[in-house]
C-alpha positions in Angstrom: 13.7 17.4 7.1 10.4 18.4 6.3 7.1 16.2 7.0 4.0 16.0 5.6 0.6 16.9 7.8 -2.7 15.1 7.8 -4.0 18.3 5.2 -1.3 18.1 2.7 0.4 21.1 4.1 4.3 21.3 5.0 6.8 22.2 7.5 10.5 22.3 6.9 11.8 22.2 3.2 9.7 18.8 1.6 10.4 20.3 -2.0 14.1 19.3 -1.2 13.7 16.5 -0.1 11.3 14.5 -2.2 10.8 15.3 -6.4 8.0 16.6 -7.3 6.2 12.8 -8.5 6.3 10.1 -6.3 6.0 6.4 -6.9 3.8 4.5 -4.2 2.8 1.2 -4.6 -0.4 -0.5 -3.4 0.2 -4.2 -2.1 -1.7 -6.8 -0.4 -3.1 -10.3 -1.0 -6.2 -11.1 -3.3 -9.4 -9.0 -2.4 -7.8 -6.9 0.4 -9.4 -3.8 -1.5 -6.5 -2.5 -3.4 -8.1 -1.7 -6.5 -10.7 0.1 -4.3 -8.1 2.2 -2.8 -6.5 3.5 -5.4 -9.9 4.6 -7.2 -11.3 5.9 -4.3 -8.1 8.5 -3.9 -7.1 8.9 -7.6 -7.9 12.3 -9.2 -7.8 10.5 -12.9 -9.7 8.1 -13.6 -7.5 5.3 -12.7 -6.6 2.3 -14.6 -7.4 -1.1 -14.6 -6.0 -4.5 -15.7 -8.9 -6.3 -14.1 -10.6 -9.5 -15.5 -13.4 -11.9 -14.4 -12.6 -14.6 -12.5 -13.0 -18.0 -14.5 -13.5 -22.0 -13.3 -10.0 -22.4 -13.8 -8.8 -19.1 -11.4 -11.5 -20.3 -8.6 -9.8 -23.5 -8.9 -6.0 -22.1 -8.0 -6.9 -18.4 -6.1 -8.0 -19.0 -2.7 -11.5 -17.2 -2.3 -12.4 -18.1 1.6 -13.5 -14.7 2.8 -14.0 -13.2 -0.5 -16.4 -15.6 -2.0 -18.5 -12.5 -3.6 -15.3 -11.4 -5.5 -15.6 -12.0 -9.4 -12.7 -10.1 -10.5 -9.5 -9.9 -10.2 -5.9 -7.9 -11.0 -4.0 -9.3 -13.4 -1.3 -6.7 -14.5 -1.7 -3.6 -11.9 -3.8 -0.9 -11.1 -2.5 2.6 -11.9 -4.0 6.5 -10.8 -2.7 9.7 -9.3 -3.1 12.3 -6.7 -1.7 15.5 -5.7 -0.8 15.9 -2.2 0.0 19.9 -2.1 1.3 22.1 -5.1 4.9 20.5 -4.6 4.0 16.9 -4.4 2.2 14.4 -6.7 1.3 10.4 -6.1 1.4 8.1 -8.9 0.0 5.0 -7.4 0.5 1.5 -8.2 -1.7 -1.4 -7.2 0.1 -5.0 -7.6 -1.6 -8.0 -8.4 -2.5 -10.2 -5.8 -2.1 -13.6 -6.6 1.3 -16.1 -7.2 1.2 -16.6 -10.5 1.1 -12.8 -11.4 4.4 -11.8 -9.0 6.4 -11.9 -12.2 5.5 -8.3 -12.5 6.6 -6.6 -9.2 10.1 -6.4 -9.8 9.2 -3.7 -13.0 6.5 -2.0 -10.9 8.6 -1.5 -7.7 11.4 0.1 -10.0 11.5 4.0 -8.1 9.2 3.3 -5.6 9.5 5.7 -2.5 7.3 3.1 -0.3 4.5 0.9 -0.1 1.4 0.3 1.6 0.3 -3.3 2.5 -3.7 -3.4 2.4 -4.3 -6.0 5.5 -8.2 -8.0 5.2 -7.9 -9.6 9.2 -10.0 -12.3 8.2 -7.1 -13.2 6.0 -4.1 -11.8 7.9 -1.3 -14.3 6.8 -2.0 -13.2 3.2 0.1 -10.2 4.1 3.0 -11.8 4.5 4.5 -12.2 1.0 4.3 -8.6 0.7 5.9 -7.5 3.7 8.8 -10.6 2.8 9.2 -9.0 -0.7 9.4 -5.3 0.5 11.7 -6.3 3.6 14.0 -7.8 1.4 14.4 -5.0 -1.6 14.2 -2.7 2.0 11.3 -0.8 0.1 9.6 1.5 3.4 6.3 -0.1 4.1 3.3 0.4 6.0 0.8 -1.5 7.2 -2.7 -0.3 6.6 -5.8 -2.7 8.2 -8.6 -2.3 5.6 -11.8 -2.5 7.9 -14.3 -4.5 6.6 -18.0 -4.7 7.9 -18.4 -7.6 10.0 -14.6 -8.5 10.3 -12.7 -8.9 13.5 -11.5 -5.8 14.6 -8.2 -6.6 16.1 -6.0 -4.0 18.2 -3.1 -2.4 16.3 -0.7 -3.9 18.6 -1.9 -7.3 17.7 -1.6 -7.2 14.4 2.1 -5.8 14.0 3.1 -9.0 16.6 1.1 -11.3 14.5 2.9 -10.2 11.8 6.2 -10.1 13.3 6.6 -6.5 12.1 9.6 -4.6 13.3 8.5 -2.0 15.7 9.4 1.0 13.2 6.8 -0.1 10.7 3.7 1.7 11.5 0.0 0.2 11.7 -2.8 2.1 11.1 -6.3 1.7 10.3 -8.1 2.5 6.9 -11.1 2.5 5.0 -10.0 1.5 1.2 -13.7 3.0 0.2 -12.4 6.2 1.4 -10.7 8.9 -0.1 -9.7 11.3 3.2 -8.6 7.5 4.4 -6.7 6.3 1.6 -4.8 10.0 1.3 -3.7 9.6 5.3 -2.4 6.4 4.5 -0.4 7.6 1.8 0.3 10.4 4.0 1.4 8.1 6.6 3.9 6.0 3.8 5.5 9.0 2.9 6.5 10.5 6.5 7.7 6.9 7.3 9.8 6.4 3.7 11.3 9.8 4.6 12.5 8.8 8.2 13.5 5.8 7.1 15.6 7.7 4.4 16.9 10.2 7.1 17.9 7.4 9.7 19.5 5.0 6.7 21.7 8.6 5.9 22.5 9.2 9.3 23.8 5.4 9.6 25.8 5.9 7.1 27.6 9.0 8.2 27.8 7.6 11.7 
């Protein structure tokens, strides 16, 4: 099995084992900073379904936290980068809030993985993301944005509080960032493809 390194290189035979475009969605709850992710690592210009926040969204999205947010996703976010020569990204960003989940089930469709953007001011937000990906068993990661002035809690803390299985990695990330965001993508990858090897292996055994 080939893996992926921190550069983009390769080891082992990765061109076998993965095509050469890759589906990876973007997930989180409202304002975690996936939107900033994707456009801080996209090589297109990425795009946007984002709208301003009106009187009647305040009234139903919970801003604690994020009070200086005035947008928001309402369809998906969408951009691309290439890894190495053999492997390209398409990223997908979800929307945030309830009353836009109607579209995840058409932008999961293909994915390889996902990354859960965590905000640990707001850490139970999370949690309908990692319940929707453990139940379609879509690999995930879990990827603490780190905001200035937020608690900065221990890795190990935050996979308890979320009652993550100990195969799911945590790891921390700076959405802002593109040599962040491309190890966390990185980092979804090499997990989707052990997860892949180990649910193949199972089978056989």
């Amino acid at each position: 099995m080939g893996y992926v390194h921190s550069d983009g290189r390769t080891n082992g035979s990765l061109s076998d084992q993965l095509p050469t475009a890759v589906k990876i969605l973007i997930a989180g709850g409202f304002g975690v900073g996936k939107t900033t992710m994707v456009g801080a690592v996209s090589e297109t210009k990425p795009l946007r379904t984002e709208e301003l926040l009106t009187e009647e969204g305040v009234s139903i999205d919970d801003l604690d936290g994020v009070e200086g947010k005035t947008t928001t996703t309402v369809a998906m976010d969408f951009g691309r980068i290439t890894i190495n020569e053999t492997l390209v990204l398409y990223l997908f960003g979800t929307p945030g809030q309830d009353r836009f989940w109607f579209v995840w089930d058409e932008l999961s469709l293909g994915a390889l993985g996902a990354v859960v953007l965590a905000d640990t001011r707001r850490l139970a937000d999370c949690f309908p993301s990692i319940d929707y990906f453990e139940k379609h068993g879509t690999p995930f990661i879990v990827a603490v944005n780190c905001f200035d002035g937020a608690r900065q809690y221990q890795l190990a803390e935050v996979q308890q509080a979320l009652s993550l299985d100990p195969d799911v990695p945590v790891l921390l990330c700076d959405a802002r960032s593109r040599e962040s965001g491309k190890n966390v993508l990185i980092a979804v990858i090499e997990h989707a493809m052990r997860s892949q090897r180990m649910e193949r292996e199972n089978r056989s055994g």
